[in-house]
RODO-2510 file (C-alpha; in nm, 4 decimals, decimal comma):
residues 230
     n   res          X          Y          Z
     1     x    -5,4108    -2,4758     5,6849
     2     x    -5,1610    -2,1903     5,5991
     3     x    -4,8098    -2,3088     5,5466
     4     x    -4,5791    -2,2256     5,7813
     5     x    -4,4474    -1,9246     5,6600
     6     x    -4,7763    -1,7789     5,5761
     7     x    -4,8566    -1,8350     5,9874
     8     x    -4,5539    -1,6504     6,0540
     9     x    -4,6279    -1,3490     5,8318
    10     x    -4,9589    -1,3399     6,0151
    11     x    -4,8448    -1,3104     6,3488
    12     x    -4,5605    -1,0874     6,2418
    13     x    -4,7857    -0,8278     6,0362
    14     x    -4,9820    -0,8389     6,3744
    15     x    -4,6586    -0,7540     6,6052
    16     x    -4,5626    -0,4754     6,3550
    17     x    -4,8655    -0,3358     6,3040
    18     x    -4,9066     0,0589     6,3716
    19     x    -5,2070     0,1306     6,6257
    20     x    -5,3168     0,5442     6,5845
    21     x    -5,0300     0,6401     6,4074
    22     x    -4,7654     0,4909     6,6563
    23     x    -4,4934     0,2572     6,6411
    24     x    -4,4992    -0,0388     6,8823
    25     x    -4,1606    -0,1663     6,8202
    26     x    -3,8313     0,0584     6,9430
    27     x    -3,6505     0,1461     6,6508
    28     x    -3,9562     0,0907     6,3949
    29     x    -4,0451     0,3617     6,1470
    30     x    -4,4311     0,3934     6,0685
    31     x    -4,3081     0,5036     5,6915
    32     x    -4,2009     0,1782     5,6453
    33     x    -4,5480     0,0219     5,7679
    34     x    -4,6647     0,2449     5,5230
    35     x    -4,4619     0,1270     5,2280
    36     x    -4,5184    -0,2652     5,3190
    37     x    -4,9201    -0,1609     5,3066
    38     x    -4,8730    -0,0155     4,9972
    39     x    -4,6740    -0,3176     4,8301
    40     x    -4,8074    -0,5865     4,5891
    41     x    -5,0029    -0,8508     4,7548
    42     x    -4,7202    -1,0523     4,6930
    43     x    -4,4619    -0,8629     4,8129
    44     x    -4,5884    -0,8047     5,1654
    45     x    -4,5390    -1,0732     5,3286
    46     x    -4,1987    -1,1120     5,1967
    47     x    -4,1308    -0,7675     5,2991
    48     x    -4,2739    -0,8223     5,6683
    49     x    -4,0079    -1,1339     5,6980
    50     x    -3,7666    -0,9578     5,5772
    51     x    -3,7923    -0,6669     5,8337
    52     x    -3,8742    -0,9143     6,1618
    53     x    -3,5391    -1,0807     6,0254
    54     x    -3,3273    -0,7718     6,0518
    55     x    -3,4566    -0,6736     6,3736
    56     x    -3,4114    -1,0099     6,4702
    57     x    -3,0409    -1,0300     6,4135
    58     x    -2,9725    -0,6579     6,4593
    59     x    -3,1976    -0,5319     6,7660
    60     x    -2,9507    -0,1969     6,7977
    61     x    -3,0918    -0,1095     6,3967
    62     x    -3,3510     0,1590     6,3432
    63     x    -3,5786     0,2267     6,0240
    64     x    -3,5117     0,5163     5,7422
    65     x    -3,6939     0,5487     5,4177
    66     x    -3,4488     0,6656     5,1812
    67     x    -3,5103     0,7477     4,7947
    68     x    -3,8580     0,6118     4,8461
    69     x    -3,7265     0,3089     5,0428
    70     x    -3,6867     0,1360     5,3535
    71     x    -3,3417     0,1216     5,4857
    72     x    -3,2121    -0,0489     5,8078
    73     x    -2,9414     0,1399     5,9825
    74     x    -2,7560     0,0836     6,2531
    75     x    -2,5336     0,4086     6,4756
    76     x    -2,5927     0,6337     6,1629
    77     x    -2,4718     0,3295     5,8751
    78     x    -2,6933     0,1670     5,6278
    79     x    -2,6839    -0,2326     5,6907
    80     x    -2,9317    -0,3035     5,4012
    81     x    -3,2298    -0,1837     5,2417
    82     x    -3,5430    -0,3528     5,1329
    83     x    -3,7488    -0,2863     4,8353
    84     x    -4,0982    -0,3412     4,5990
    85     x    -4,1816    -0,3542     4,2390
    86     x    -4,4398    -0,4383     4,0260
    87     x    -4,3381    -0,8075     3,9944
    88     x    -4,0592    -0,8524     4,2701
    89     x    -3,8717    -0,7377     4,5710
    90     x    -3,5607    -0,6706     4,6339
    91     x    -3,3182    -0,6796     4,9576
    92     x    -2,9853    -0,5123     4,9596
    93     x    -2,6843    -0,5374     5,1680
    94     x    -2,4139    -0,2190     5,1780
    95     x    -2,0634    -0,2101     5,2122
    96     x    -1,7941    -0,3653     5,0386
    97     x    -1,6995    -0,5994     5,3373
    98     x    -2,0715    -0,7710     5,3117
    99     x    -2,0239    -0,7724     4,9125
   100     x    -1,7165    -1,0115     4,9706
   101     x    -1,9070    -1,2304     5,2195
   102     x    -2,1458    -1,2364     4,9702
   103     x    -1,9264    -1,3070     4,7092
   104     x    -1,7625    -1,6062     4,8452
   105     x    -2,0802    -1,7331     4,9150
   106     x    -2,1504    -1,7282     4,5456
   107     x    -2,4384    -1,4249     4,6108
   108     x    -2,3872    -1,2002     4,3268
   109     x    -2,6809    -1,0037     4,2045
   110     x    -2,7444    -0,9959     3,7795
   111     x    -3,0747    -0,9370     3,7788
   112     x    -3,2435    -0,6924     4,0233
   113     x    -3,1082    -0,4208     4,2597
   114     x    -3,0053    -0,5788     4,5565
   115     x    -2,7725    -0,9118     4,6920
   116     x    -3,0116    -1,1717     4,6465
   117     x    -3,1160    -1,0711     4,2907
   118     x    -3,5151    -1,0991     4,2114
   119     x    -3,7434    -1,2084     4,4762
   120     x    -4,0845    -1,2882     4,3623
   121     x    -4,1757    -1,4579     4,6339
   122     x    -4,0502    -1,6994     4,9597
   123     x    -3,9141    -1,9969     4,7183
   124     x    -3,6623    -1,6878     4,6704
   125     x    -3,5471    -1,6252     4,9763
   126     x    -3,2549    -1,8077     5,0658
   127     x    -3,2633    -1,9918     5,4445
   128     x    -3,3830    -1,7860     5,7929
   129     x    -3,0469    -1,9262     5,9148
   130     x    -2,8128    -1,7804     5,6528
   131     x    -2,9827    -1,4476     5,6251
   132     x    -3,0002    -1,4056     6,0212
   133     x    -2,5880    -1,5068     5,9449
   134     x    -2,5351    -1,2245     5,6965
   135     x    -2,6967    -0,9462     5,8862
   136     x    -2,5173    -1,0195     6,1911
   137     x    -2,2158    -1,0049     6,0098
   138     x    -2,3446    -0,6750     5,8782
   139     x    -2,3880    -0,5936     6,2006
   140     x    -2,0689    -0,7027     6,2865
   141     x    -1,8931    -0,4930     6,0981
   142     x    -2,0454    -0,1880     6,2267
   143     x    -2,0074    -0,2367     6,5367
   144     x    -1,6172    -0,3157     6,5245
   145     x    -1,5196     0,0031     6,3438
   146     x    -1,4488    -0,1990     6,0279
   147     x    -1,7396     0,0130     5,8545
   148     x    -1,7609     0,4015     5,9580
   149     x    -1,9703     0,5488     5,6947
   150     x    -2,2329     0,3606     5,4160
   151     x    -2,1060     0,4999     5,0786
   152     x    -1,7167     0,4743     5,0407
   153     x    -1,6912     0,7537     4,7862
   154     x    -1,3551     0,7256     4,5423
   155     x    -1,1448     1,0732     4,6460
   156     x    -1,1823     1,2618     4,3063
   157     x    -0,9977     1,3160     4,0645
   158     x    -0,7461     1,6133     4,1030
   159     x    -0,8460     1,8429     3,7965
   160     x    -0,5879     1,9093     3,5629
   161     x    -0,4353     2,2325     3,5482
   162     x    -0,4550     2,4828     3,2519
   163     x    -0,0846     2,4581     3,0543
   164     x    -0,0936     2,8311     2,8639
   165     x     0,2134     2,8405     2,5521
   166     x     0,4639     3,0796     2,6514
   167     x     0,3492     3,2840     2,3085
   168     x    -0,0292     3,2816     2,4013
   169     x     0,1307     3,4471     2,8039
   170     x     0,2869     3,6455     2,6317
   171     x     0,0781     3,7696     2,3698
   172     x    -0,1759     3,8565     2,7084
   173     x     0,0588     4,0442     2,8526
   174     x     0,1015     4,3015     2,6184
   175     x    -0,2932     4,3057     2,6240
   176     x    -0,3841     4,4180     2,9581
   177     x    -0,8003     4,3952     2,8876
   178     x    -0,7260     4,0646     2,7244
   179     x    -0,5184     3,9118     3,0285
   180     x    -0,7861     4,0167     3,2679
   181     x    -1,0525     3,8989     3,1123
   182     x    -0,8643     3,5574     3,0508
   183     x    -0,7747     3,5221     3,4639
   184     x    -1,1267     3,5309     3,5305
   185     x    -1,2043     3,3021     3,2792
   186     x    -1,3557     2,9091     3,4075
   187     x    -1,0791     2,6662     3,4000
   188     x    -1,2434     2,4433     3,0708
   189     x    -1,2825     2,7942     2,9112
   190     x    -0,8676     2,8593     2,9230
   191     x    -0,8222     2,5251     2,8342
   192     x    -1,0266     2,5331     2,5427
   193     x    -0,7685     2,8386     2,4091
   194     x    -0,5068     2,6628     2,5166
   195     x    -0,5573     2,3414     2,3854
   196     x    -0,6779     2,5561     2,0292
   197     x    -0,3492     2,6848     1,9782
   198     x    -0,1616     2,3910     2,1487
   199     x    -0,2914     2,2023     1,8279
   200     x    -0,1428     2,4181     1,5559
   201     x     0,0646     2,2438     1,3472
   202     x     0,2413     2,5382     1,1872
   203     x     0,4196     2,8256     1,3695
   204     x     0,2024     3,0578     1,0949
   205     x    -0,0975     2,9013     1,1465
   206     x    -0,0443     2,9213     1,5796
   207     x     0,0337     3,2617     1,5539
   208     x    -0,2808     3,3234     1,3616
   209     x    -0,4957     3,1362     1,6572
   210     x    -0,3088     3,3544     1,9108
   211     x    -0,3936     3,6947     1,7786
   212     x    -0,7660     3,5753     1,6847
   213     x    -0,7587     3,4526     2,0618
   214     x    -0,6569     3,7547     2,2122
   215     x    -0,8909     3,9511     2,0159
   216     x    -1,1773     3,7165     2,1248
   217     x    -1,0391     3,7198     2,5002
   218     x    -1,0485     4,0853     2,5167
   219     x    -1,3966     4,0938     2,4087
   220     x    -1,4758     3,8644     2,6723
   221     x    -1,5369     3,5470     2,4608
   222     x    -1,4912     3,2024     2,4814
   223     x    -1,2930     2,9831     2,2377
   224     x    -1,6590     2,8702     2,0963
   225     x    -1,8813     3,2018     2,1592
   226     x    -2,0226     3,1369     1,8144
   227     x    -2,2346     2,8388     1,8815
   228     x    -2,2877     2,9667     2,2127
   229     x    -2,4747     3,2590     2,0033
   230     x    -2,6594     3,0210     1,7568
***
């Protein structure tokens, strides 16, 4: 007799099954039938319980295979993805708000890619109960405006603007080829001058940089147009 979980998988595999190509569950994704099909032996069923559990606790989320993976979404935002390897599977929760819940839960992923680290099978999984939990909370957080987009990306970095000597602006001026050429110049490539000449020591030895510069410049070369060459 098939344990109990085994059953299950059965009847699910049966209820998610694709029949001529269509889905027969709203907000299913034949790509992801697809993907389960294609799994270890081992990693199918998991993969099947996984994905009635999600729908389960989340029946507004819809399917998306992204980089070669099944992802759950729900009104445009990633809830979790799923995935398959040679030796174990991996589920994935996204957001910072669910890696907190996770956190104080003591769920912190070493291991594998995902929240629940490596799965190699259903003595991996933690309870129904406390995954249905989690994804509703997922859920949950979509739906109250807490989470409006799946990556937060960090605003970058403002870039750092080009600080020219007074001697090396004015040594351009009086070169009207060599200040042209140096405004249309990329940012690093001004930088690199500047910084060359910012880094003289001596007053004879920056004056030396500055005429070799503007020389350079004029000629439409960088600060390193030598290696460039090699």
């Amino acid at each position: 007799m098939l344990p109990e979980r085994s059953l299950r998988w059965v009847c699910v595999h049966f209820r998610f099954g694709v029949e001529g190509g269509s889905v027969l569950e709203e907000g299913m994704d034949p790509r992801v039938d697809a993907y389960i099909e294609k799994a270890a032996s081992f990693a199918q069923p998991v993969l099947t319980h996984l994905r009635e559990l999600v729908h389960q606790a989340c029946p507004r989320a819809t399917e998306a295979v992204k980089w070669s993976m099944p992802f759950f979404m729900q009104q445009g935002i990633v809830l979790c993805h799923m995935a398959a390897f040679k030796q174990h599977c991996a589920f994935g929760f996204w957001g910072p708000e669910m890696k907190r819940v996770l956190a104080e839960d003591g769920l912190v992923a070493s291991q594998a890619m995902g929240s629940l680290g490596r799965i190699t099978g259903w003595k991996d999984l933690p309870p129904d109960r406390m995954l249905l939990g989690y994804l509703r909370r997922a859920a949950e957080f979509v739906e109250s405006g807490a989470r409006t987009k799946s990556i937060d990306r960090r605003p970058k970095a403002a870039k750092r603007s080009v600080r020219v000597r007074a001697e090396l602006s004015a040594a351009l001026k009086k070169n009207k080829m060599a200040a042209k050429a140096f405004e249309g110049f990329s940012p690093s490539c001004r930088r690199e001058y500047a910084e060359w000449i910012a880094g003289a020591k001596r007053s004879e030895t920056r004056a030396k940089r500055i005429a070799q510069a503007v020389k350079w410049i004029a000629e439409g070369k960088s600060r390193n147009w030598k290696y460039e060459m090699a």
